[in-house]
Backbone as numpy.savetxt, mean C-alpha at the origin, in Angstrom:
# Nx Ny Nz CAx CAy CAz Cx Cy Cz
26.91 1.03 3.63 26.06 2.20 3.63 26.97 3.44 3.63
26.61 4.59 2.61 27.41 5.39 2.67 27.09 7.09 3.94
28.06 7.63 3.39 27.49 8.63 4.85 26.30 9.51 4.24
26.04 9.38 2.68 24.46 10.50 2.71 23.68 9.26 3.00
22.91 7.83 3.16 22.30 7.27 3.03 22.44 7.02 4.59
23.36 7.12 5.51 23.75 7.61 6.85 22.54 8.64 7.54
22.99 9.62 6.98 22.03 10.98 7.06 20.50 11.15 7.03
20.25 10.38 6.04 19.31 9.94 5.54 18.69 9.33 6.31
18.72 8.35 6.79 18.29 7.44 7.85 18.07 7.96 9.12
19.07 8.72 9.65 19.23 9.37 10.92 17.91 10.77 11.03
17.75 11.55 9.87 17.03 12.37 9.68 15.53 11.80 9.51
15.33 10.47 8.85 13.79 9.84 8.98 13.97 9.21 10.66
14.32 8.74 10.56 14.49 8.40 12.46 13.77 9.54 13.39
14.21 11.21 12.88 14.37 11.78 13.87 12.71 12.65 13.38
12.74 12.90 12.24 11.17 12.74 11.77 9.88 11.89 12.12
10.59 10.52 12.36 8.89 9.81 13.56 8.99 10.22 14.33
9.99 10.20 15.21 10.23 10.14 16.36 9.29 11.75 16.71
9.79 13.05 16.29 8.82 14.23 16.52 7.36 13.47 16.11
7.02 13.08 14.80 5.54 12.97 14.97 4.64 12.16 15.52
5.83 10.85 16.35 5.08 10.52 17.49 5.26 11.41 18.82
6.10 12.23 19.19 5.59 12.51 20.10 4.50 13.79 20.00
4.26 14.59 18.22 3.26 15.26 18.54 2.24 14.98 18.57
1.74 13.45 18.27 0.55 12.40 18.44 0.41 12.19 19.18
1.21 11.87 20.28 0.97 11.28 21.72 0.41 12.67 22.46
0.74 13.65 22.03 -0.02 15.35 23.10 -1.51 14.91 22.48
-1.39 14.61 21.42 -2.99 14.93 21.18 -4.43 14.24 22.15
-5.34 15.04 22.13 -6.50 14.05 22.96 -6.92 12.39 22.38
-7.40 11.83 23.32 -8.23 10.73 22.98 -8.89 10.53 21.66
-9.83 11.93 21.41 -10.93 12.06 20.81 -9.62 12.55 19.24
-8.72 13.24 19.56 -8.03 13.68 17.95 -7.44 12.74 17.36
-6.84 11.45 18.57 -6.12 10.34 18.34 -7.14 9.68 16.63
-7.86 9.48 17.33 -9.57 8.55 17.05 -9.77 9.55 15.10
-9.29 10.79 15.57 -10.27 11.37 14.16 -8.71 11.41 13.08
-7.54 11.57 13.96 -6.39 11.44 12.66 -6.58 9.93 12.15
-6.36 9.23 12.72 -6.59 7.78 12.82 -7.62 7.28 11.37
-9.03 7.53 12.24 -9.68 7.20 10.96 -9.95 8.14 9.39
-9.38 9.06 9.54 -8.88 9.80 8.08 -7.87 9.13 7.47
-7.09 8.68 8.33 -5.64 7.83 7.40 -6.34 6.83 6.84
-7.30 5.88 7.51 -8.19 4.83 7.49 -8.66 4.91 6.05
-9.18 6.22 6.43 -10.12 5.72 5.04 -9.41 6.80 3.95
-8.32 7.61 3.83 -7.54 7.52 3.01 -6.87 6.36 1.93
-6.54 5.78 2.74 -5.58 4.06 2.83 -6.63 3.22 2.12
-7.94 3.14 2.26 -8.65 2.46 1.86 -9.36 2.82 0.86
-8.82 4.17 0.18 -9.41 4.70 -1.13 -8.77 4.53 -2.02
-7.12 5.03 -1.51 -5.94 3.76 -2.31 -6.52 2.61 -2.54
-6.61 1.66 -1.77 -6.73 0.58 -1.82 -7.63 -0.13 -3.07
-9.07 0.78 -3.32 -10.05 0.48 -3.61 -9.47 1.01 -4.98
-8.86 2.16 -5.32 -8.40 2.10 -6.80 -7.35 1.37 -7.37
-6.76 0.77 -6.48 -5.65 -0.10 -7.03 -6.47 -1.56 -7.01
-7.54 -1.85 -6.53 -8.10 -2.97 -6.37 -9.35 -2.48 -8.29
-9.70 -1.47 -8.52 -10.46 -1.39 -9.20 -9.46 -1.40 -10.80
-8.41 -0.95 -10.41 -7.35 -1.27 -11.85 -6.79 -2.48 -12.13
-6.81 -3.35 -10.82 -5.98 -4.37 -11.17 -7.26 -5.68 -12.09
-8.57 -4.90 -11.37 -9.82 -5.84 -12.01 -9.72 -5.40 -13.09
-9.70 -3.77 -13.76 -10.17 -3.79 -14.98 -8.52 -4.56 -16.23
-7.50 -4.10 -15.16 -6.38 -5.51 -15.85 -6.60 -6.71 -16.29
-7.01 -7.29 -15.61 -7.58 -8.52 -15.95 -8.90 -8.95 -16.43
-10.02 -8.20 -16.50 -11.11 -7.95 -17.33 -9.98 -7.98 -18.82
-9.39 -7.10 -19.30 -8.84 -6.22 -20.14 -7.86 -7.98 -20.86
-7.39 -8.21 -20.08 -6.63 -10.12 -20.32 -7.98 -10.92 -20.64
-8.74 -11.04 -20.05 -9.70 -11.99 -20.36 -10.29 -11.81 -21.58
-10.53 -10.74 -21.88 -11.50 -10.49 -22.91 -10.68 -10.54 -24.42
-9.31 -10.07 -24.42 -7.94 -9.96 -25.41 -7.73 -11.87 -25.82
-7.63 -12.35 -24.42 -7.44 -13.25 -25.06 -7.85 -14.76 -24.72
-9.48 -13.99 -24.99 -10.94 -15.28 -24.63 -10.65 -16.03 -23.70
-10.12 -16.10 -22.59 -9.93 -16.97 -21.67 -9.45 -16.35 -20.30
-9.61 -16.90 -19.06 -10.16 -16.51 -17.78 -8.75 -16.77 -17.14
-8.32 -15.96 -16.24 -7.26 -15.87 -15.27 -6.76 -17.34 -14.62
-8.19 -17.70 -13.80 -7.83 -19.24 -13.37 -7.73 -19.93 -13.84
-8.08 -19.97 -15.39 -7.82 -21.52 -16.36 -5.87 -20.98 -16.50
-5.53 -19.95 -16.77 -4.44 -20.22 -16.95 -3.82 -20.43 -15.52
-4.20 -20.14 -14.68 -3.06 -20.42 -13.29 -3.51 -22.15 -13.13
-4.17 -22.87 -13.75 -3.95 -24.28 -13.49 -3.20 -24.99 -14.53
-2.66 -24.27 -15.48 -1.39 -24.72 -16.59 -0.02 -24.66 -15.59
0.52 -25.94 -15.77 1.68 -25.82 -15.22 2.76 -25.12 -16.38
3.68 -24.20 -15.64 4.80 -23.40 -16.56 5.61 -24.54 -17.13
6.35 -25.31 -16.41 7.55 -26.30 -16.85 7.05 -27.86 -16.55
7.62 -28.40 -17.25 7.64 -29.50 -16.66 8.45 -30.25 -15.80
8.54 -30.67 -15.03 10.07 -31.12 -13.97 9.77 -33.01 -14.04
């Protein structure tokens, strides 16, 4: 490891470390409302990477007439 990737490390270290402790001042009740904003941030990601990866494979199926699981029961090699 070199000394900027050093730095680097030491400086994200020292970056949680402040924003847990300015999380930990916060109330009960702010804990609860940052919390579930990340929540359902995270889960809006989620839901568009879940809605691209379907229309991916919609997009395979239809190109080339045949369904995801028929090919995952073709074995690749033979041994």
């Amino acid at each position: 490891m070199n000394y900027l990737q050093l730095m680097n490390m030491e400086q994200s270290i020292n970056i949680d470390k402040n924003i847990e402790n300015k999380f930990s001042l916060l109330s009960q009740d702010e804990k609860i409302a940052v919390i579930s904003h990340g929540v359902a941030v995270r889960f809006s990601e989620l839901n568009n990477r879940l809605f691209l990866a379907e229309s991916k494979v919609s997009f395979f199926e239809k190109k080339y007439d045949t369904k995801l699981f028929q090919i995952n029961k073709i074995p690749l090699c033979s041994a």
